[in-house]
C-alpha positions as a LaTeX table, in Angstrom:
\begin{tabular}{lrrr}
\hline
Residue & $x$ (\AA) & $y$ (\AA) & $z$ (\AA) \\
\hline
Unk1 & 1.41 & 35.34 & $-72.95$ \\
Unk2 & $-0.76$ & 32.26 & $-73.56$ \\
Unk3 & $-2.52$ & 31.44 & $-70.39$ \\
Unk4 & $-5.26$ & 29.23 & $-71.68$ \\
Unk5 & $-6.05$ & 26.86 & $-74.84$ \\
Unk6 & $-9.21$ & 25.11 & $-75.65$ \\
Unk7 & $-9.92$ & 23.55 & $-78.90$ \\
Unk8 & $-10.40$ & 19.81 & $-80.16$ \\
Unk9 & $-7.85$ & 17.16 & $-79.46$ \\
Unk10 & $-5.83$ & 15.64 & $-83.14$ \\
Unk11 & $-2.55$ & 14.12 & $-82.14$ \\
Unk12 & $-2.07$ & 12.30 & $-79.25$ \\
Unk13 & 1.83 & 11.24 & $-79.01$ \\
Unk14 & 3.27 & 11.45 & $-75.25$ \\
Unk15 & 4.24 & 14.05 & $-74.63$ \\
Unk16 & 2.86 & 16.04 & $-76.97$ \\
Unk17 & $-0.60$ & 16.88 & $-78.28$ \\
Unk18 & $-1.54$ & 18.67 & $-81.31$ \\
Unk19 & $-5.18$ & 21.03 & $-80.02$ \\
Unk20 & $-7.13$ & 22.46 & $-82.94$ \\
Unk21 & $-7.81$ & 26.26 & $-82.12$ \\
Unk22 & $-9.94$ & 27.41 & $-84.83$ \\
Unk23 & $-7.97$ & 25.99 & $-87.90$ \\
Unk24 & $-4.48$ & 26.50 & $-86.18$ \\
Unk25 & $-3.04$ & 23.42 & $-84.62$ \\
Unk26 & $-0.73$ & 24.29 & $-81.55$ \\
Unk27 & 1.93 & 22.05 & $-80.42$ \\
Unk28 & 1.50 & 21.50 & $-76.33$ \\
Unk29 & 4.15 & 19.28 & $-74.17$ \\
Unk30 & 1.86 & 17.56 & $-71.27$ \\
Unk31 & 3.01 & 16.14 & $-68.28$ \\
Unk32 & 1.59 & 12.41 & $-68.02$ \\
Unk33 & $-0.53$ & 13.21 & $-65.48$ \\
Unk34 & $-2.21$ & 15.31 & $-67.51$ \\
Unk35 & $-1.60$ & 13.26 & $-70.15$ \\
Unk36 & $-3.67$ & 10.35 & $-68.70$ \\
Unk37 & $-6.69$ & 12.20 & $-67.73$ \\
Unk38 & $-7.30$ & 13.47 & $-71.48$ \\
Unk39 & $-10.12$ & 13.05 & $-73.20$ \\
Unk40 & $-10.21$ & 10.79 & $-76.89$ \\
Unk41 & $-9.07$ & 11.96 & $-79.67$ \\
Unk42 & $-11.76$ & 14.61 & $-82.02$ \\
Unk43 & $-13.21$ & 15.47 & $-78.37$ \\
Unk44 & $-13.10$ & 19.11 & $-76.88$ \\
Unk45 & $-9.83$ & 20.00 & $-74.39$ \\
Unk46 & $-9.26$ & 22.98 & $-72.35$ \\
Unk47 & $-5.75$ & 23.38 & $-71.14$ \\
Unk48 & $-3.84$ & 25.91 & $-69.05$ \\
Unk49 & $-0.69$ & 26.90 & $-70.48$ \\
Unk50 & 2.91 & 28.19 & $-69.90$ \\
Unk51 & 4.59 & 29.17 & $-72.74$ \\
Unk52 & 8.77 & 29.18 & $-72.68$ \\
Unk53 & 10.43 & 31.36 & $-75.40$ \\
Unk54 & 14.24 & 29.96 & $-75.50$ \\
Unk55 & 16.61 & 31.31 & $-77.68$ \\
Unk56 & 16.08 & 28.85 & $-80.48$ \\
Unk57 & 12.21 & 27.85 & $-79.90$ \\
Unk58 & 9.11 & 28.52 & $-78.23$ \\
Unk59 & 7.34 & 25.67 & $-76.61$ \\
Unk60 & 3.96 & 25.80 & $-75.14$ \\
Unk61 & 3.55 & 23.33 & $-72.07$ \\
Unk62 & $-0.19$ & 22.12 & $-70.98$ \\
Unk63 & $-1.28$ & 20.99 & $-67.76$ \\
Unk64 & $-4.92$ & 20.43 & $-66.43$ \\
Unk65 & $-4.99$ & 21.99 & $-63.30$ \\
Unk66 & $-4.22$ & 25.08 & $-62.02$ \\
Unk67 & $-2.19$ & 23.25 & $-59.39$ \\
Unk68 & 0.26 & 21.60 & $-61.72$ \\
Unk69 & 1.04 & 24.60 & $-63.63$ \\
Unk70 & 1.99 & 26.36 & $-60.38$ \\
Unk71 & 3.73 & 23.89 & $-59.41$ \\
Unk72 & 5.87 & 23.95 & $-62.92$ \\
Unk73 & 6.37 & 27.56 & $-62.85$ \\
Unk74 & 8.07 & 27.08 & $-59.58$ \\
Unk75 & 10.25 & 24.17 & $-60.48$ \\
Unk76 & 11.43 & 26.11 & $-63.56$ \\
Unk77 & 12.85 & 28.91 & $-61.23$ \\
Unk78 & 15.37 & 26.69 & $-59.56$ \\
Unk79 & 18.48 & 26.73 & $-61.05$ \\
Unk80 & 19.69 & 23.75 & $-63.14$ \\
Unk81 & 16.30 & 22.92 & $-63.26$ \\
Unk82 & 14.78 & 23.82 & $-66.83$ \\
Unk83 & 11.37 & 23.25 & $-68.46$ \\
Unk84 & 12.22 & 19.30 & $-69.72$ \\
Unk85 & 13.22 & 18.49 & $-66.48$ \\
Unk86 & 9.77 & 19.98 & $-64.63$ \\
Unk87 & 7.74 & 18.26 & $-66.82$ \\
Unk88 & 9.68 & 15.19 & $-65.83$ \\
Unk89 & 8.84 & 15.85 & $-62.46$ \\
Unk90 & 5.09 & 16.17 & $-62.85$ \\
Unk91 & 5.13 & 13.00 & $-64.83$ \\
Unk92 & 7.22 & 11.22 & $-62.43$ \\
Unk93 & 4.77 & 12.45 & $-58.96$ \\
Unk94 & 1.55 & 13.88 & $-58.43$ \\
Unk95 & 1.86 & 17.54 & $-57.21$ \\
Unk96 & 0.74 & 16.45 & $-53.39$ \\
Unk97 & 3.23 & 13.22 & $-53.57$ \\
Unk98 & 6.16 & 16.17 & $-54.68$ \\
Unk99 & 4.77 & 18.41 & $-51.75$ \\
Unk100 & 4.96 & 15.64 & $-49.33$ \\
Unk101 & 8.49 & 14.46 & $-50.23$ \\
Unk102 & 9.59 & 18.14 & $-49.78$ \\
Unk103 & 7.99 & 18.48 & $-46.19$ \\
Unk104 & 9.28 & 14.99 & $-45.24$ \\
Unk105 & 13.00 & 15.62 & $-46.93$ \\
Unk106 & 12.94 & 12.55 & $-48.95$ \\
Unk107 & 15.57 & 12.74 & $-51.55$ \\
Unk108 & 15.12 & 8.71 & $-52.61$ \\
Unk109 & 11.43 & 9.99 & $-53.59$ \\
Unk110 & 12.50 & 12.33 & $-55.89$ \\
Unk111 & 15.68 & 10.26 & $-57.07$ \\
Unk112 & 13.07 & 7.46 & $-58.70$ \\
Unk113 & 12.27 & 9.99 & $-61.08$ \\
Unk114 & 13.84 & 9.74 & $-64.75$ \\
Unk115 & 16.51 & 12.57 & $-64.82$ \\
Unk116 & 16.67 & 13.64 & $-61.28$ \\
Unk117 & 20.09 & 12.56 & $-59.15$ \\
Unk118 & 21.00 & 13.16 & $-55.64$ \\
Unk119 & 22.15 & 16.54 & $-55.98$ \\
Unk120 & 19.18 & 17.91 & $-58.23$ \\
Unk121 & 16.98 & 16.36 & $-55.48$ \\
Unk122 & 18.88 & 17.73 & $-52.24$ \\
Unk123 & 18.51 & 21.29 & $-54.39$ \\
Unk124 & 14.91 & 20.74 & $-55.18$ \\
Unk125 & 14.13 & 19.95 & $-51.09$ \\
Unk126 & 15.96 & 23.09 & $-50.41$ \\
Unk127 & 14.43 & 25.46 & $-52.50$ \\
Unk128 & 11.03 & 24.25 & $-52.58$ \\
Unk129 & 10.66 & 24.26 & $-48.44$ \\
Unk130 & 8.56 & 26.44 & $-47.43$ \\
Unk131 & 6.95 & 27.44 & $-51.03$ \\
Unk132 & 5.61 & 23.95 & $-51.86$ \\
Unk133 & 5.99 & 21.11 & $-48.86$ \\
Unk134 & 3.47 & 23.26 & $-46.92$ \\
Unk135 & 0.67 & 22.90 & $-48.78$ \\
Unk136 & 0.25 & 18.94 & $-47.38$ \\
Unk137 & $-0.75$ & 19.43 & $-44.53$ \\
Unk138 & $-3.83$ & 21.78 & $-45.51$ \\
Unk139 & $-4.92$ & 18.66 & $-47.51$ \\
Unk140 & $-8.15$ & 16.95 & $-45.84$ \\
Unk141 & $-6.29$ & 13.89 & $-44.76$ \\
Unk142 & $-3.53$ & 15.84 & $-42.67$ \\
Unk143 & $-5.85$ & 18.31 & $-41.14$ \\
Unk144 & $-7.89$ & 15.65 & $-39.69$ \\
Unk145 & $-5.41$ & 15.29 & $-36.78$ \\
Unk146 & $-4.59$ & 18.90 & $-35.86$ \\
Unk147 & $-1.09$ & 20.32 & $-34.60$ \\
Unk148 & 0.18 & 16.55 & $-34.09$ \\
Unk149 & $-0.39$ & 15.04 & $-37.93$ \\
Unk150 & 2.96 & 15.52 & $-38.53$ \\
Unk151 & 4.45 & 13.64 & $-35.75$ \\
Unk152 & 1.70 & 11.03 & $-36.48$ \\
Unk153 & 1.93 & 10.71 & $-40.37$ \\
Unk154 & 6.22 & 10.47 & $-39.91$ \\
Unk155 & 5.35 & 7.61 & $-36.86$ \\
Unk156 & 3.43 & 5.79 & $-39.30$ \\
Unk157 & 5.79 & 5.88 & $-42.09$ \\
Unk158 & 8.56 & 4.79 & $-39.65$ \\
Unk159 & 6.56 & 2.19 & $-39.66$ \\
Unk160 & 7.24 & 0.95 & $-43.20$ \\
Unk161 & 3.74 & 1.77 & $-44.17$ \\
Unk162 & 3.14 & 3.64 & $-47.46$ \\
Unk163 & 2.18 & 6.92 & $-48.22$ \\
Unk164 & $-1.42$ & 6.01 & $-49.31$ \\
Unk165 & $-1.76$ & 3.36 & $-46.39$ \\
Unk166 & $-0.77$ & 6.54 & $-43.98$ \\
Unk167 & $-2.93$ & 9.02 & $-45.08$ \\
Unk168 & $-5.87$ & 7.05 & $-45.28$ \\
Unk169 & $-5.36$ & 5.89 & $-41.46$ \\
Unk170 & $-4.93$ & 9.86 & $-41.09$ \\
Unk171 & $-8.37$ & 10.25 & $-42.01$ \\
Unk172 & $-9.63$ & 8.44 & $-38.60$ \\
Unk173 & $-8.02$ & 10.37 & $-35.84$ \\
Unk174 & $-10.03$ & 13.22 & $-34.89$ \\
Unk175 & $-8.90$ & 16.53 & $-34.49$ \\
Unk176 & $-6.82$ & 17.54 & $-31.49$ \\
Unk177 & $-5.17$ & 14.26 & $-30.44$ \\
Unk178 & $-2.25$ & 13.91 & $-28.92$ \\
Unk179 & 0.69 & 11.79 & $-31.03$ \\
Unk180 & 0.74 & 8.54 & $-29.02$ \\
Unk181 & $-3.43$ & 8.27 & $-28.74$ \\
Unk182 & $-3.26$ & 9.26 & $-32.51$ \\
Unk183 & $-0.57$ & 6.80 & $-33.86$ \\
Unk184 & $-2.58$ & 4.37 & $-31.69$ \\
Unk185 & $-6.11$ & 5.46 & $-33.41$ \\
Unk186 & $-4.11$ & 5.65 & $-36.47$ \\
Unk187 & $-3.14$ & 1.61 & $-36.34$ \\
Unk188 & $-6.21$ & 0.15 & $-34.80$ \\
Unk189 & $-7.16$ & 1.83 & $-38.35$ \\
Unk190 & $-5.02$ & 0.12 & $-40.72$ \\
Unk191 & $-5.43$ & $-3.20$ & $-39.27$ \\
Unk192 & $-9.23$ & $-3.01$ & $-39.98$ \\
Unk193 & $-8.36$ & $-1.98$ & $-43.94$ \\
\hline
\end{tabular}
């Protein structure tokens, strides 16, 4: 119904902002995420919205990307998972850290968050494979290495190093390489950095 706000930023008061729309001031949960990368307050904002009409309220969520707000509309379809505990989510893990936790099957990633136990993770890896984990591997660090990132990025974190530390070293094997020359390729990397 409301797919879009813009207006000047009020109240800022985590989680929720109060946007100026032309003399009416609209109520909008954030994720922190989102929440961080705001402008100061009396500045412009442009949001994209979801709005969820309960029984006893209607609450408009923000988020600034069209990414995030995907991402939220397909946590909120899992059951036992409602709107509070989404926006938990997003505040707890970027949208690509959530996407690789649910192609790598790591529960204890997920578990960290505020909120979330083991079974609400085990039912978030299983519903969200296939409609969110996917997407890492199109990102620009994982397609570097071709059909073998996988097996490369999971050798690496074997390894004990961390996600960041991996997919950095991703970004120096070239296209096509086999797993052992690219977790070698891969190392030589992070013991430059």
């Amino acid at each position: 119904m409301i797919g879009r706000i813009a207006g000047t930023l009020l109240e800022k008061s985590p989680p929720q902002l109060l946007i100026d729309c032309q003399g009416v001031g609209y109520e909008v949960d954030v994720p922190m995420s989102t929440f961080y990368n705001l402008p100061a307050l009396g500045e412009k904002v442009a949001l994209l919205t979801h709005l969820a009409i309960r029984e006893d309220a209607h609450v408009l969520f923000g988020f600034g990307s069209a990414e995030e707000r995907a991402t939220f509309r397909q946590l909120i379809k899992i059951s036992g998972v409602g709107s509070r505990t989404a926006l938990a989510i997003l505040s707890g893990m970027s949208v690509a850290d959530l996407s690789q936790a649910i192609t790598l099957q790591e529960a204890g990633r997920l578990t960290r968050i505020p909120g979330i136990g083991k079974k609400t993770a085990e039912r978030l890896l299983l519903e969200l494979k296939g409609k969110l984990g996917a997407d890492l591997f199109t990102s620009s660090a994982a397609v570097a290495a071709g059909d073998h990132s996988g097996d490369i990025l999971n050798a690496l974190l074997a390894l004990g190093y961390s996600d960041k530390e991996a997919a950095i070293a991703m970004k120096s094997v070239p296209a096509g390489t086999g797993v052992s020359d690219g977790i070698k390729l891969a190392l030589k990397a992070l013991s430059k950095a």
